[in-house]
PQR file of N, CA, C, O and H, with PARSE charges and radii, in Angstrom:
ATOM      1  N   UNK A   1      -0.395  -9.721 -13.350 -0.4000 1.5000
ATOM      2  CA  UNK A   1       0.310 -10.192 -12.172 -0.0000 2.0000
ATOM      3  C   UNK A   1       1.735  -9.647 -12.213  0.5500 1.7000
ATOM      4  O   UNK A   1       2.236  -9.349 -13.297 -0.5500 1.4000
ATOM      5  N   UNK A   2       2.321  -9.525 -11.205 -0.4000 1.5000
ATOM      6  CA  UNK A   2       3.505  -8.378 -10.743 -0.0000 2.0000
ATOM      7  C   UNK A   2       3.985  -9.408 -10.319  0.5500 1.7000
ATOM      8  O   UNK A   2       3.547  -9.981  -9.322 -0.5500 1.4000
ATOM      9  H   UNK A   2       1.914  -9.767 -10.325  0.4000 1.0000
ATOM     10  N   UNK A   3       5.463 -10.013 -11.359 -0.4000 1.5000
ATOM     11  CA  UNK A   3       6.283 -10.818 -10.857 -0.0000 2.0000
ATOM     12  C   UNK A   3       7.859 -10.636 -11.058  0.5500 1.7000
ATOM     13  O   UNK A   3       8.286  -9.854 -11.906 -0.5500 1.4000
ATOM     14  H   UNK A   3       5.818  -9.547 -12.169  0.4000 1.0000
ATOM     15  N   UNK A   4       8.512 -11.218 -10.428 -0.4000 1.5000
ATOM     16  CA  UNK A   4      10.151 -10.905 -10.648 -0.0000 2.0000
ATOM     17  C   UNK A   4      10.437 -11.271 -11.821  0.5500 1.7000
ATOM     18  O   UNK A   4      10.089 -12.407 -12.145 -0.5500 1.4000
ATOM     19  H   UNK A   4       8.165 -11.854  -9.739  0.4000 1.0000
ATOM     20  N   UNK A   5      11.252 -10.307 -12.938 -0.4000 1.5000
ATOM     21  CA  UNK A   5      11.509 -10.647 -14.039 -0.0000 2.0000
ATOM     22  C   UNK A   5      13.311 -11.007 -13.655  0.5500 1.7000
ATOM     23  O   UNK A   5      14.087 -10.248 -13.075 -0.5500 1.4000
ATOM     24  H   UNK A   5      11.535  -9.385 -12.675  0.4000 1.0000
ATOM     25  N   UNK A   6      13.660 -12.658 -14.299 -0.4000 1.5000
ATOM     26  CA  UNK A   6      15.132 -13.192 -14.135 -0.0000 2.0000
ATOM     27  C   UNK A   6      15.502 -12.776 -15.035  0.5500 1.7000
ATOM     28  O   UNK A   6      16.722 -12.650 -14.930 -0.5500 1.4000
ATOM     29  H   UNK A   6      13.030 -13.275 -14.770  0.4000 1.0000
ATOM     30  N   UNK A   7      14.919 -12.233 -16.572 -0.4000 1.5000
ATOM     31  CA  UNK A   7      15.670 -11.652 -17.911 -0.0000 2.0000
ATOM     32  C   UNK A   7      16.559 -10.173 -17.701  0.5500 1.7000
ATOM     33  O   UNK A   7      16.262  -9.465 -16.739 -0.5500 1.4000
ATOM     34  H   UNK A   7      13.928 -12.336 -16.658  0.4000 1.0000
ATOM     35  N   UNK A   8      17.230  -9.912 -18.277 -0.4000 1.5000
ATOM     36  CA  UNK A   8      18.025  -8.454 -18.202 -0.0000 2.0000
ATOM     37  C   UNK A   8      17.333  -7.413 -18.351  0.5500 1.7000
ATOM     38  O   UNK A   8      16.394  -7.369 -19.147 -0.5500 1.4000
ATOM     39  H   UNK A   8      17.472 -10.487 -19.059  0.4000 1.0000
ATOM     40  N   UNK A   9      17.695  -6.425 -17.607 -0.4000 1.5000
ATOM     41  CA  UNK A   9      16.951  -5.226 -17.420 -0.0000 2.0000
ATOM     42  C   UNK A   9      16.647  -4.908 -18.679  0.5500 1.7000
ATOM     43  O   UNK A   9      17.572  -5.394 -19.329 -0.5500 1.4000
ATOM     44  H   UNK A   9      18.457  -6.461 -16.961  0.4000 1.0000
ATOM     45  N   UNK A  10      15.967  -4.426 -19.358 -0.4000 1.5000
ATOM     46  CA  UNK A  10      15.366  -4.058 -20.794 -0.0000 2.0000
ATOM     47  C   UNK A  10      16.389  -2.472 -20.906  0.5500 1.7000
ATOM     48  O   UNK A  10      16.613  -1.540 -20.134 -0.5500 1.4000
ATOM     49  H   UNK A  10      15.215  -4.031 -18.830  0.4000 1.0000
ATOM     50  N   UNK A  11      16.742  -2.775 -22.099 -0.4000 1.5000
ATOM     51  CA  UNK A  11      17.586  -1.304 -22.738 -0.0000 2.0000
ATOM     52  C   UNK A  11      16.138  -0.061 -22.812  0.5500 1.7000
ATOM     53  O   UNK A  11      16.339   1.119 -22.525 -0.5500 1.4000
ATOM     54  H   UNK A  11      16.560  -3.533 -22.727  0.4000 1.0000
ATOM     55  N   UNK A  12      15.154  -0.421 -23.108 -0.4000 1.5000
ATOM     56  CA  UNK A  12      14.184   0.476 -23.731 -0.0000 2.0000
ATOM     57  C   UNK A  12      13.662   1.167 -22.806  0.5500 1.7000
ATOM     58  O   UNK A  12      12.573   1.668 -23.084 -0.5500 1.4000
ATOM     59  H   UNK A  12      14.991  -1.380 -23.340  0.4000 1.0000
ATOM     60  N   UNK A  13      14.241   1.436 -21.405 -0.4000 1.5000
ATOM     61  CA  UNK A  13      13.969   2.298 -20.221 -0.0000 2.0000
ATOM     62  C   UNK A  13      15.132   2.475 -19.594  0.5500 1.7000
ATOM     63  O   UNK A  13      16.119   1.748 -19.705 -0.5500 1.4000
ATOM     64  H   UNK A  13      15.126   1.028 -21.179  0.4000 1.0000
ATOM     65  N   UNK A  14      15.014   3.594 -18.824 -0.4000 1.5000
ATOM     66  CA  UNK A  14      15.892   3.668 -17.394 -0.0000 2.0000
ATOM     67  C   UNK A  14      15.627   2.758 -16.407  0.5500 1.7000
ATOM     68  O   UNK A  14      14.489   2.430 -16.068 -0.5500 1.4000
ATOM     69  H   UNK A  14      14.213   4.185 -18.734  0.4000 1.0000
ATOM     70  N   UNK A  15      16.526   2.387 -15.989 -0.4000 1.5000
ATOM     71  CA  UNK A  15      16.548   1.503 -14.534 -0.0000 2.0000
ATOM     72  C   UNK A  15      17.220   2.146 -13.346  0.5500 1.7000
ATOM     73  O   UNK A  15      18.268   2.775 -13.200 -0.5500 1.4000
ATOM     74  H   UNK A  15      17.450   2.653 -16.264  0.4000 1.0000
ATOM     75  N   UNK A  16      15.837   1.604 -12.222 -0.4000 1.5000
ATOM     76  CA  UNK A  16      16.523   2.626 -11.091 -0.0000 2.0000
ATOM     77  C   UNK A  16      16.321   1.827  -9.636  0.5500 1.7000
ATOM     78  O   UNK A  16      15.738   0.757  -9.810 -0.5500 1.4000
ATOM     79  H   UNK A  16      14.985   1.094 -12.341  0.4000 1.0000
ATOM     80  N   UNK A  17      16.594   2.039  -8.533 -0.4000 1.5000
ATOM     81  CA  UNK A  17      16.707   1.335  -7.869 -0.0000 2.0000
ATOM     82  C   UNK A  17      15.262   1.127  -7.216  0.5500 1.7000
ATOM     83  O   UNK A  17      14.193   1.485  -7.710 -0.5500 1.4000
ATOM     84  H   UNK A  17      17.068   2.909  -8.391  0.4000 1.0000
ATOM     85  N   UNK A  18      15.449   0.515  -6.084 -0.4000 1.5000
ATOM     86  CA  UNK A  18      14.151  -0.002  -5.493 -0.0000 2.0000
ATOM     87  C   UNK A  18      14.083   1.667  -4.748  0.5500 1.7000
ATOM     88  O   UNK A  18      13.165   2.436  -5.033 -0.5500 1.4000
ATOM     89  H   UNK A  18      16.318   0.224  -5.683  0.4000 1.0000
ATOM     90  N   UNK A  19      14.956   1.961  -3.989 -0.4000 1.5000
ATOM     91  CA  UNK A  19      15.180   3.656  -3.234 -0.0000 2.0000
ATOM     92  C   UNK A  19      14.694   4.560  -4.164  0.5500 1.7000
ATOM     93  O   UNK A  19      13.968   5.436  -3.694 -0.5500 1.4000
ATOM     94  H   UNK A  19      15.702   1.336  -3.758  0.4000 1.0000
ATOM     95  N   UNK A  20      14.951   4.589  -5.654 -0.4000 1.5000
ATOM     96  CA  UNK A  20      14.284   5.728  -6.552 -0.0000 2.0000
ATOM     97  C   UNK A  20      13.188   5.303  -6.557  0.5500 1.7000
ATOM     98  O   UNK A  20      12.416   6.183  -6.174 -0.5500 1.4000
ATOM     99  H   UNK A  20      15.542   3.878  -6.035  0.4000 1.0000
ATOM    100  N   UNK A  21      12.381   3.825  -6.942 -0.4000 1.5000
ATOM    101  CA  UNK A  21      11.477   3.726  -7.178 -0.0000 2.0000
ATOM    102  C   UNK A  21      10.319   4.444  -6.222  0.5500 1.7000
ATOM    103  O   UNK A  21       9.316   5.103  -6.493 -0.5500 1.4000
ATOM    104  H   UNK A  21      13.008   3.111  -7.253  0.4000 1.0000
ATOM    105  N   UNK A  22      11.058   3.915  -4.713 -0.4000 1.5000
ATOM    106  CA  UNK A  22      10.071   4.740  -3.656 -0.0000 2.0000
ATOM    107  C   UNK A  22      10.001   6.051  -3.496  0.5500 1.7000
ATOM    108  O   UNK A  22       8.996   6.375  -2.864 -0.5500 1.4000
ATOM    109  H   UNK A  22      11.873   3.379  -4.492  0.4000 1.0000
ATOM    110  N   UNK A  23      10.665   6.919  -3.815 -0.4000 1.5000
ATOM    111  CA  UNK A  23      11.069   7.972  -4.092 -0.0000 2.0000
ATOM    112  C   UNK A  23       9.786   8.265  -5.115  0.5500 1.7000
ATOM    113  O   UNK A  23       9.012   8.909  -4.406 -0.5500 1.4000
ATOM    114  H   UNK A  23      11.482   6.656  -4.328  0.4000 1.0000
ATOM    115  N   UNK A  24       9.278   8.139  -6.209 -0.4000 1.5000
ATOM    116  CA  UNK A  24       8.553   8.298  -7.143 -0.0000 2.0000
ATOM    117  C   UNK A  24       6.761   8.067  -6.688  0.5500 1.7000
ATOM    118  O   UNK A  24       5.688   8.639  -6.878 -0.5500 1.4000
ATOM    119  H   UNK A  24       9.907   7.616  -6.785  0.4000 1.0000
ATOM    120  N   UNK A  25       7.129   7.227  -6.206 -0.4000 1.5000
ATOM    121  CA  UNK A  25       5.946   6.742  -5.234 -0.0000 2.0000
ATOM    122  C   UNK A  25       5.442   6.950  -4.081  0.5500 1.7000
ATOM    123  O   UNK A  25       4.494   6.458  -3.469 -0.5500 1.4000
ATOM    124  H   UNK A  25       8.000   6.761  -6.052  0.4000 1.0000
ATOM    125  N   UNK A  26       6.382   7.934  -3.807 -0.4000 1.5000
ATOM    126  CA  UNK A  26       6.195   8.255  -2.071 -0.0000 2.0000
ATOM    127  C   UNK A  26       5.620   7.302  -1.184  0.5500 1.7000
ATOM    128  O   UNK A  26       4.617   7.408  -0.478 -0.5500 1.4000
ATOM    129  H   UNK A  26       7.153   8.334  -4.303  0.4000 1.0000
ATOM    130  N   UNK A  27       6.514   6.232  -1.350 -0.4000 1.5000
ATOM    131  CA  UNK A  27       6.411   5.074   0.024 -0.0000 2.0000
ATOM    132  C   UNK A  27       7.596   4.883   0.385  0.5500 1.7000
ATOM    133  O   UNK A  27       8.626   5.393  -0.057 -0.5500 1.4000
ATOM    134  H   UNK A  27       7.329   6.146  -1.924  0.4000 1.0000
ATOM    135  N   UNK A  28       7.386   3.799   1.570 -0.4000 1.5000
ATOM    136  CA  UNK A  28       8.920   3.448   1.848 -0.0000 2.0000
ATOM    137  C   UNK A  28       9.098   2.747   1.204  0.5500 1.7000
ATOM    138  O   UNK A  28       8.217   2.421   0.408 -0.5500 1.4000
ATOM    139  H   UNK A  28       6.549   3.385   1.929  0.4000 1.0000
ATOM    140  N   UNK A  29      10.829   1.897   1.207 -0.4000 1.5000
ATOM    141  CA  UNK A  29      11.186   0.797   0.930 -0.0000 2.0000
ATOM    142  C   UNK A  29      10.902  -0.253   0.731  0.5500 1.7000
ATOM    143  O   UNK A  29      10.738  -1.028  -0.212 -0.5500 1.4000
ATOM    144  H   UNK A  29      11.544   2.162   1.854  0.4000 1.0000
ATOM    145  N   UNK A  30      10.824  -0.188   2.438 -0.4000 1.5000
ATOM    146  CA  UNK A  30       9.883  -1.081   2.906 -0.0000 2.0000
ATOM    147  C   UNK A  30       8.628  -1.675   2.353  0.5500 1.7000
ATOM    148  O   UNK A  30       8.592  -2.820   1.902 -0.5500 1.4000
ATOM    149  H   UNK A  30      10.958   0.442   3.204  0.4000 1.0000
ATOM    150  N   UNK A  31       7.483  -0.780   2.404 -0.4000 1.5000
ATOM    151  CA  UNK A  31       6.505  -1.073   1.324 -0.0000 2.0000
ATOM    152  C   UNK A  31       7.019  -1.932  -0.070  0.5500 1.7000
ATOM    153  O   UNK A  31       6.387  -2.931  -0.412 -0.5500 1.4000
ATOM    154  H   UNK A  31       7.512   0.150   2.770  0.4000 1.0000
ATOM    155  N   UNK A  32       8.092  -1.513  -0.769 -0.4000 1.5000
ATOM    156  CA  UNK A  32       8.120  -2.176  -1.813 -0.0000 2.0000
ATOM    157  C   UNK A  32       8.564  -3.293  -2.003  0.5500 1.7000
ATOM    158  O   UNK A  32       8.650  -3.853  -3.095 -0.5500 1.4000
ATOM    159  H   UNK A  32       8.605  -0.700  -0.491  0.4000 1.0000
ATOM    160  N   UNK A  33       8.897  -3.729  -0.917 -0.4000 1.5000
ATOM    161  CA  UNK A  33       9.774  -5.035  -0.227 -0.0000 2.0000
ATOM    162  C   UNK A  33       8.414  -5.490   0.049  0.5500 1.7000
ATOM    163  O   UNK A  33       8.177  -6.302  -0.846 -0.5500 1.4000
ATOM    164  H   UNK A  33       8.826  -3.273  -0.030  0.4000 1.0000
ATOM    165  N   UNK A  34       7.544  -5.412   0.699 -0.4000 1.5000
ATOM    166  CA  UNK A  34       6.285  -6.114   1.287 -0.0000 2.0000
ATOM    167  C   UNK A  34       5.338  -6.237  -0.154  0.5500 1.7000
ATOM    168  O   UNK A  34       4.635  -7.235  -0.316 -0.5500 1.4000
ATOM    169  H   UNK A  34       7.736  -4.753   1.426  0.4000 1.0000
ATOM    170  N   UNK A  35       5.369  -5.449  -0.892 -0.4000 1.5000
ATOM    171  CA  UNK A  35       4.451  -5.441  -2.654 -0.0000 2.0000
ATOM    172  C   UNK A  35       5.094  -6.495  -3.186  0.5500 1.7000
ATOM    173  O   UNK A  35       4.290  -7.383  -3.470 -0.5500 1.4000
ATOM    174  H   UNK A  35       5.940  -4.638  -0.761  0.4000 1.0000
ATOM    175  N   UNK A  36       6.336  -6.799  -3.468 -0.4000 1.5000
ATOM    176  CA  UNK A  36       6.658  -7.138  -4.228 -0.0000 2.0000
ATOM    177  C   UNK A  36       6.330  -8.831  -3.667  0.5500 1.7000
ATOM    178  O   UNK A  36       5.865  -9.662  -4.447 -0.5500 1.4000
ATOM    179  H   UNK A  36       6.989  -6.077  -3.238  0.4000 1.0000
ATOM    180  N   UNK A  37       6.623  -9.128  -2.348 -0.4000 1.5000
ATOM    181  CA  UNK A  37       6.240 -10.822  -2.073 -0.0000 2.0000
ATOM    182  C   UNK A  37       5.074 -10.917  -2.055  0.5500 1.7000
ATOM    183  O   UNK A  37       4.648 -12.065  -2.175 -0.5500 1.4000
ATOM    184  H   UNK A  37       7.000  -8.453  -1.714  0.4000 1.0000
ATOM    185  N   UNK A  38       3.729  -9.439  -1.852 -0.4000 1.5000
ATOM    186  CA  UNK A  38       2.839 -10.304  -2.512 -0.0000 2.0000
ATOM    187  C   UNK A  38       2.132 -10.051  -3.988  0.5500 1.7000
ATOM    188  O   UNK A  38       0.964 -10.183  -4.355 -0.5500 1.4000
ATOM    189  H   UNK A  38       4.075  -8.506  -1.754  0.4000 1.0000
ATOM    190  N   UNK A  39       3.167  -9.687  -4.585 -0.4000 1.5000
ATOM    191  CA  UNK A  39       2.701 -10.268  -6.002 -0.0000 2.0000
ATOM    192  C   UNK A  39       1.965  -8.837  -6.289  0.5500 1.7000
ATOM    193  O   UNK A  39       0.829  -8.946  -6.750 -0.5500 1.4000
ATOM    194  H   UNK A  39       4.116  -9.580  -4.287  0.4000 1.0000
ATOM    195  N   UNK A  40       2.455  -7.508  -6.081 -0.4000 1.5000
ATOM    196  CA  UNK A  40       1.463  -6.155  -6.506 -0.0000 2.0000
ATOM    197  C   UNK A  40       3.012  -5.163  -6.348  0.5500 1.7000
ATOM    198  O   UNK A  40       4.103  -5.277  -5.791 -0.5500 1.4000
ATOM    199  H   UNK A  40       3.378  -7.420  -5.707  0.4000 1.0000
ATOM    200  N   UNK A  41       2.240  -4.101  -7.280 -0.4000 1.5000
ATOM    201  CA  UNK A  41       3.015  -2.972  -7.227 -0.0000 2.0000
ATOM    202  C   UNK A  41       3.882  -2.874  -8.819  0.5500 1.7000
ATOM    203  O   UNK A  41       3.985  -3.788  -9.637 -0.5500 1.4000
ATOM    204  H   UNK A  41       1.353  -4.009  -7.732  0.4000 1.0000
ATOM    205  N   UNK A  42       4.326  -1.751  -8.906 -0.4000 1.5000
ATOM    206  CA  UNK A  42       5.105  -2.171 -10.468 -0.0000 2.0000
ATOM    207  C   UNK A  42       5.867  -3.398 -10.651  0.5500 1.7000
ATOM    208  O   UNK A  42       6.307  -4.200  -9.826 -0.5500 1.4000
ATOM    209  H   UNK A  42       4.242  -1.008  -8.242  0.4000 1.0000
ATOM    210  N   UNK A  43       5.922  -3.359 -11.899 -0.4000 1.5000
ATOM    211  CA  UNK A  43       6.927  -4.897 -12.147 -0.0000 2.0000
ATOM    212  C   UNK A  43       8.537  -4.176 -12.229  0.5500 1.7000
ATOM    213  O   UNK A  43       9.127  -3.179 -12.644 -0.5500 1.4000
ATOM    214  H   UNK A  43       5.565  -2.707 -12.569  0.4000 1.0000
ATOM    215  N   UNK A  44       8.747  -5.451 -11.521 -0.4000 1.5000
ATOM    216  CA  UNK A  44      10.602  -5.181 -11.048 -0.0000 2.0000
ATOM    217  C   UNK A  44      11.384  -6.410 -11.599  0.5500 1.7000
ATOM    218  O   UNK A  44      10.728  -7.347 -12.053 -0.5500 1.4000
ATOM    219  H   UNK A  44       8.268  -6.262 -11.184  0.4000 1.0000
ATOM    220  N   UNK A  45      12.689  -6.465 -11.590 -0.4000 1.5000
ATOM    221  CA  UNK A  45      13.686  -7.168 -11.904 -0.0000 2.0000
ATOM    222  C   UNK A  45      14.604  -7.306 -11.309  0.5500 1.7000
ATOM    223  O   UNK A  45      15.338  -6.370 -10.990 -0.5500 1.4000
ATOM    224  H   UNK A  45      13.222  -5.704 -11.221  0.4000 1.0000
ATOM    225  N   UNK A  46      14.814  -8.586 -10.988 -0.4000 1.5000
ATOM    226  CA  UNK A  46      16.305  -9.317 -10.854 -0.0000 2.0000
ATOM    227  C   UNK A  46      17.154  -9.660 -11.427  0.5500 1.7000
ATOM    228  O   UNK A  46      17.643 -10.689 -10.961 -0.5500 1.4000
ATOM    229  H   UNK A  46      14.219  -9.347 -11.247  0.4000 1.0000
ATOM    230  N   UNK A  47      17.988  -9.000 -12.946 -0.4000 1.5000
ATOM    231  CA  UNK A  47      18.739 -10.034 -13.460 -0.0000 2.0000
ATOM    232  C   UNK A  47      19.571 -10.711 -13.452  0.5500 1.7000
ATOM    233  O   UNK A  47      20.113 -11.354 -14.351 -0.5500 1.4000
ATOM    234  H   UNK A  47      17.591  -8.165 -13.325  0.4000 1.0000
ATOM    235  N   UNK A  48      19.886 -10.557 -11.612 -0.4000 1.5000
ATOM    236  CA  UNK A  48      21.353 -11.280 -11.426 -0.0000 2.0000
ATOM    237  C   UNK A  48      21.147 -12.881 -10.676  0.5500 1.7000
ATOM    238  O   UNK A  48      21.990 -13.729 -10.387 -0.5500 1.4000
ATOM    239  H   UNK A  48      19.446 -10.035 -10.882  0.4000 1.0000
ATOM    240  N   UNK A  49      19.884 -12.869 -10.538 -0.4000 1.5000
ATOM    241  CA  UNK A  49      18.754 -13.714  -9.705 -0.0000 2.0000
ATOM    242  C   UNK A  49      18.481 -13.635  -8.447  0.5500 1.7000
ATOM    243  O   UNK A  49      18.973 -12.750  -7.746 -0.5500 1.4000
ATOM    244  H   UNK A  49      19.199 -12.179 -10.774  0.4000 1.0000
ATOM    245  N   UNK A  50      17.662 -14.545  -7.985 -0.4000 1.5000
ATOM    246  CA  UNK A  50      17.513 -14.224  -6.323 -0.0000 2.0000
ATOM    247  C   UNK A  50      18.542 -14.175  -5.434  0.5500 1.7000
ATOM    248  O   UNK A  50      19.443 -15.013  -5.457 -0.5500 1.4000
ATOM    249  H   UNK A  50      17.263 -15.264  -8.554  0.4000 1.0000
ATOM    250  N   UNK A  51      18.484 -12.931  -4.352 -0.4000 1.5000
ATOM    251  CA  UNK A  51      19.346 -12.779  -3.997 -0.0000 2.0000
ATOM    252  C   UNK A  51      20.399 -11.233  -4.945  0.5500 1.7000
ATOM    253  O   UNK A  51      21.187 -10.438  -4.432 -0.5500 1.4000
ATOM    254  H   UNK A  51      17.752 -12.250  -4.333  0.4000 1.0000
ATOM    255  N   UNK A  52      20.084 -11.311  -5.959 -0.4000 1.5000
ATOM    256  CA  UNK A  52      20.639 -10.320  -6.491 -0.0000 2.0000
ATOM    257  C   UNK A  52      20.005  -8.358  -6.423  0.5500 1.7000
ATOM    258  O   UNK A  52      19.299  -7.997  -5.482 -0.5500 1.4000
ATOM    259  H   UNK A  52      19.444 -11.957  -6.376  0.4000 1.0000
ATOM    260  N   UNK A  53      20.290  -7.675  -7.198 -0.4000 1.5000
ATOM    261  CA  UNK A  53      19.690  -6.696  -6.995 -0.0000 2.0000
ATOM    262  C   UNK A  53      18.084  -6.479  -7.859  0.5500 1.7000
ATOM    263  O   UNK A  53      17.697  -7.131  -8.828 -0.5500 1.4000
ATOM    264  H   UNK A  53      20.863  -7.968  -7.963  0.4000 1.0000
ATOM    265  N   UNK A  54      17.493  -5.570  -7.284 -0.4000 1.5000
ATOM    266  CA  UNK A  54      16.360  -5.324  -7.376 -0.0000 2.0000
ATOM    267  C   UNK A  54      16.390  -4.051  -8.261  0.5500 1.7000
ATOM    268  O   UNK A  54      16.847  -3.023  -7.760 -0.5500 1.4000
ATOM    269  H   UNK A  54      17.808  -5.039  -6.496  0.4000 1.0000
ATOM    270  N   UNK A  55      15.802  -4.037  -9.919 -0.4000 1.5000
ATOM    271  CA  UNK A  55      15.141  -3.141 -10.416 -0.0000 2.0000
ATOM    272  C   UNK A  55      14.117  -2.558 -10.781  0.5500 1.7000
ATOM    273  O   UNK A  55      13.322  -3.411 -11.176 -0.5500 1.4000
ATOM    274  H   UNK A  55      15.431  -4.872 -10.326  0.4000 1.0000
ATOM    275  N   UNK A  56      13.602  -1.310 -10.883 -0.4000 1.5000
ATOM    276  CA  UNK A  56      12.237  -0.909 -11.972 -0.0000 2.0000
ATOM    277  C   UNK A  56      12.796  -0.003 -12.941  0.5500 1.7000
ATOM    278  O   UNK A  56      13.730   0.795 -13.001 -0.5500 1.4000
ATOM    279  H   UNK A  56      14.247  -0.617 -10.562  0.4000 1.0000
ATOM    280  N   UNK A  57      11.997  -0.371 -13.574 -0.4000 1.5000
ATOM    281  CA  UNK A  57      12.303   0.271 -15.174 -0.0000 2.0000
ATOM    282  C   UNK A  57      11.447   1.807 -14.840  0.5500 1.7000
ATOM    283  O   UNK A  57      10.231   1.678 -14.697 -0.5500 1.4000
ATOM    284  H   UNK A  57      11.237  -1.020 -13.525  0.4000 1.0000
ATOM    285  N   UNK A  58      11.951   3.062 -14.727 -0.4000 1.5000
ATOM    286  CA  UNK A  58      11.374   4.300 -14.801 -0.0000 2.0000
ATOM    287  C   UNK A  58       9.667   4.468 -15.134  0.5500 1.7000
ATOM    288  O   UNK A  58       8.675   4.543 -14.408 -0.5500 1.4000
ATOM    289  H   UNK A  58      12.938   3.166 -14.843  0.4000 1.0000
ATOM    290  N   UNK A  59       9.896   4.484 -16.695 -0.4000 1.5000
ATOM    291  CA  UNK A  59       8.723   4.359 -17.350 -0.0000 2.0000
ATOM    292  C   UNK A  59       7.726   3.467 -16.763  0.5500 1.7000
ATOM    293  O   UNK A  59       6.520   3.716 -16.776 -0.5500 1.4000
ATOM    294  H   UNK A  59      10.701   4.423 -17.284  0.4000 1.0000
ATOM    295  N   UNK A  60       8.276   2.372 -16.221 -0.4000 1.5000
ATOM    296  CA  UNK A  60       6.835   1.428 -15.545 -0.0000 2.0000
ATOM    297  C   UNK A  60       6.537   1.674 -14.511  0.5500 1.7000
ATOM    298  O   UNK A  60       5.442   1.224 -14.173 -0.5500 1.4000
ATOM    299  H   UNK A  60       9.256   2.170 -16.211  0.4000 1.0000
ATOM    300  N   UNK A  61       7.437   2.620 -13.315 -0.4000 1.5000
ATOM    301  CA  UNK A  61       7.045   3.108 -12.177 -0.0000 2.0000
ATOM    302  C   UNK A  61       5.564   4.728 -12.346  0.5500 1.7000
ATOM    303  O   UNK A  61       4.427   5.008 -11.966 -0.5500 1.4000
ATOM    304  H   UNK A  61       8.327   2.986 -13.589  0.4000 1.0000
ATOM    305  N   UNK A  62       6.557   5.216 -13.065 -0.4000 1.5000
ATOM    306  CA  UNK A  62       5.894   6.379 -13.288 -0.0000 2.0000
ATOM    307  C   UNK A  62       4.130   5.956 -14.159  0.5500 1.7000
ATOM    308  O   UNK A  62       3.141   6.686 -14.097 -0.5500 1.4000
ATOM    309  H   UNK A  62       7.481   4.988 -13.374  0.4000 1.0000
ATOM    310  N   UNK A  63       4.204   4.798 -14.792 -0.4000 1.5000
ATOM    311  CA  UNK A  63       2.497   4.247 -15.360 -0.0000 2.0000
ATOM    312  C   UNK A  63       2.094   3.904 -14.115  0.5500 1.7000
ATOM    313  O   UNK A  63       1.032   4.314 -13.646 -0.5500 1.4000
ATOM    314  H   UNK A  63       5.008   4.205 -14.842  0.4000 1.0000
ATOM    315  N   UNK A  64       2.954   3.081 -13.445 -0.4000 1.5000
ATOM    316  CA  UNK A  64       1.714   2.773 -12.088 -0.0000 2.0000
ATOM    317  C   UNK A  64       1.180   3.846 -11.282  0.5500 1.7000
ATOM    318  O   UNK A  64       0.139   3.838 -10.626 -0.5500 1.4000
ATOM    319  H   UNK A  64       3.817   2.748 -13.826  0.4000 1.0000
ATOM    320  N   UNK A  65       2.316   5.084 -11.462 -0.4000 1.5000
ATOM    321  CA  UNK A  65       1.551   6.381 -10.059 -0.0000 2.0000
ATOM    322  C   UNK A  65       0.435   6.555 -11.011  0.5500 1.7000
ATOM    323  O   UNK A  65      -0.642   6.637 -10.420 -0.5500 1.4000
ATOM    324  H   UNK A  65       3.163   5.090 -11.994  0.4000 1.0000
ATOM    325  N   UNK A  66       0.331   6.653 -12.539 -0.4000 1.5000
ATOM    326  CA  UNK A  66      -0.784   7.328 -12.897 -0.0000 2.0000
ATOM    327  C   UNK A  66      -1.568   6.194 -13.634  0.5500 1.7000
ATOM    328  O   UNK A  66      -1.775   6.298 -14.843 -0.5500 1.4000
ATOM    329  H   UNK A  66       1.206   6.586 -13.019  0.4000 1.0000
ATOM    330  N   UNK A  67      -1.973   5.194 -12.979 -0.4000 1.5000
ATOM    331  CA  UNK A  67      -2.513   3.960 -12.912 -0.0000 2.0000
ATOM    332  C   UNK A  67      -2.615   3.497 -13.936  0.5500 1.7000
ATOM    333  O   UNK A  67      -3.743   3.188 -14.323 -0.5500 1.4000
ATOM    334  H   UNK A  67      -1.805   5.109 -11.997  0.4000 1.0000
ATOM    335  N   UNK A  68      -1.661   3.309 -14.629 -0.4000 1.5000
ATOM    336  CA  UNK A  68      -1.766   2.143 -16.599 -0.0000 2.0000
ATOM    337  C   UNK A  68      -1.322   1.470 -15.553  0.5500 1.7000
ATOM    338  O   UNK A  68      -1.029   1.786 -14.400 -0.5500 1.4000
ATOM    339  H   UNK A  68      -0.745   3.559 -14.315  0.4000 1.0000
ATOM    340  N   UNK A  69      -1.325   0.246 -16.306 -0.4000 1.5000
ATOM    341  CA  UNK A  69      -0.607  -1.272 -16.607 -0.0000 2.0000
ATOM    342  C   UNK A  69       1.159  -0.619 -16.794  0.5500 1.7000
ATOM    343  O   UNK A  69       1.407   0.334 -17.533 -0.5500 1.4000
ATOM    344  H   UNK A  69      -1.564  -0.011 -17.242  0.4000 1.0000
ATOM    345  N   UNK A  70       2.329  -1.417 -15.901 -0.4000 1.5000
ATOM    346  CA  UNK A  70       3.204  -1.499 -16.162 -0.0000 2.0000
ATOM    347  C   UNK A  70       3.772  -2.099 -17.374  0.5500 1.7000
ATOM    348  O   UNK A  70       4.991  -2.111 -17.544 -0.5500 1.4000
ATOM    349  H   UNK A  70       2.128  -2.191 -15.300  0.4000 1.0000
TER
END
């Protein structure tokens, strides 16, 4: 399950925005805005909390194009 992580972005990847992420994925934004409330798509982070900014960790974007587990 693909949920908002409130812990700090993890050191052990790059972090990039929700715009790179789509970028990697060739979708919109949008799309990742609509994945993410329902609960699909790579796992992302908030660590500033709701309302705050939106990350993905590189490495877990790039497993989902080539379908691992984030």
């Amino acid at each position: 399950m693909n949920q908002q992580e409130a812990a700090p972005v993890s050191t052990a990847g790059k972090p990039i925005t929700t715009k790179d992420a789509a970028r990697v994925l060739c979708k919109h934004v949008k799309t990742l805005e609509k994945w993410r409330s329902e609960g699909k798509g790579p796992r992302w982070y908030q660590p500033e909390g709701e309302g705050g900014s939106v990350w993905y960790l590189e490495h877990e974007v790039i497993a989902y194009v080539r379908g691992g587990a984030a």
